[in-house]
N, C-alpha and C positions, 0 to 999 in steps of 0.2 A: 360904176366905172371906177378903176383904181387911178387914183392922183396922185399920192402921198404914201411914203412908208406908213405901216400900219402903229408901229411906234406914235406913237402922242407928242413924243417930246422930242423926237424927230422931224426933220423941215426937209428931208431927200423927196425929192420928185420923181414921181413913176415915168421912166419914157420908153425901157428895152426889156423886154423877157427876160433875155438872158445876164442881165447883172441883178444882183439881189435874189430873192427867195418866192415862190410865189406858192400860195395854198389853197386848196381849197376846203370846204367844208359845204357839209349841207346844213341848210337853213330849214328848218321844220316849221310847218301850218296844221291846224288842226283842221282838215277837213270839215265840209259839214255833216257829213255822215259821222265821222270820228265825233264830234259836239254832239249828237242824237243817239247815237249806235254803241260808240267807243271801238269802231274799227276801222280803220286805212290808215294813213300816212301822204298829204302831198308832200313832196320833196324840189329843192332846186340847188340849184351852186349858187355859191356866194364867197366871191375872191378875195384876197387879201395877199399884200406884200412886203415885205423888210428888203431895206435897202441892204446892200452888201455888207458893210457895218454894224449893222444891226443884227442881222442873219446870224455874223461872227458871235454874236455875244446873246442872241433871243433866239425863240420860239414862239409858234402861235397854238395854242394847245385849247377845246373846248373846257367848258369849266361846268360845273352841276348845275349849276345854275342855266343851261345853254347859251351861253354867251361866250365869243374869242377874247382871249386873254393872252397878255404878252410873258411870257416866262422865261429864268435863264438856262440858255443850254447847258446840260450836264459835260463836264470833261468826260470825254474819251478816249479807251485806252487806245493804244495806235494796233494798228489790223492785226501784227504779228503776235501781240500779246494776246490780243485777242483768239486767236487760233489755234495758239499753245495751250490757251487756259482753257479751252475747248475737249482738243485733244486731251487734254491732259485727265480732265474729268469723265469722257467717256469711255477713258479704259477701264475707269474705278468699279 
């Protein structure tokens, strides 16, 4: 159950969907065939959220390790640069 931004060093309280970020990910199990065999996969969700503020400035990105990690969001160009730098390259 989500309580708490996923930030650490965050003290925001989970209460509305719709404010802050919500993500999911899947959590992996090694089956017991997968442990004997080395084939399947079970899978499930497992949620996580940044408060609005956090969202602003983080990401939740899996790591090699399989673990969620809090990371900073890249600056983005704004849409219309985007779309010209687009264009622009697939006339090339």
């Amino acid at each position: 159950m989500l309580a708490k931004c996923s930030n650490a060093s965050c003290t925001a309280s989970f209460r509305f969907l719709h404010v802050g970020r919500l993500f999911q990910f899947e959590k992996r199990h090694l089956s017991a065939d997968e442990r004997t065999y080395g084939t399947g996969r079970v899978s499930e969700a497992e949620f996580f959220w940044l408060c609005e503020e956090c969202a602003a400035k983080y990401t939740l990105v899996r790591s090699v390790a399989n673990c969620v990690e809090l990371a900073p969001v890249k600056e983005r160009a704004p849409a219309v640069a985007r779309t010209r730098a687009v264009a622009a390259g697939a006339g090339a």
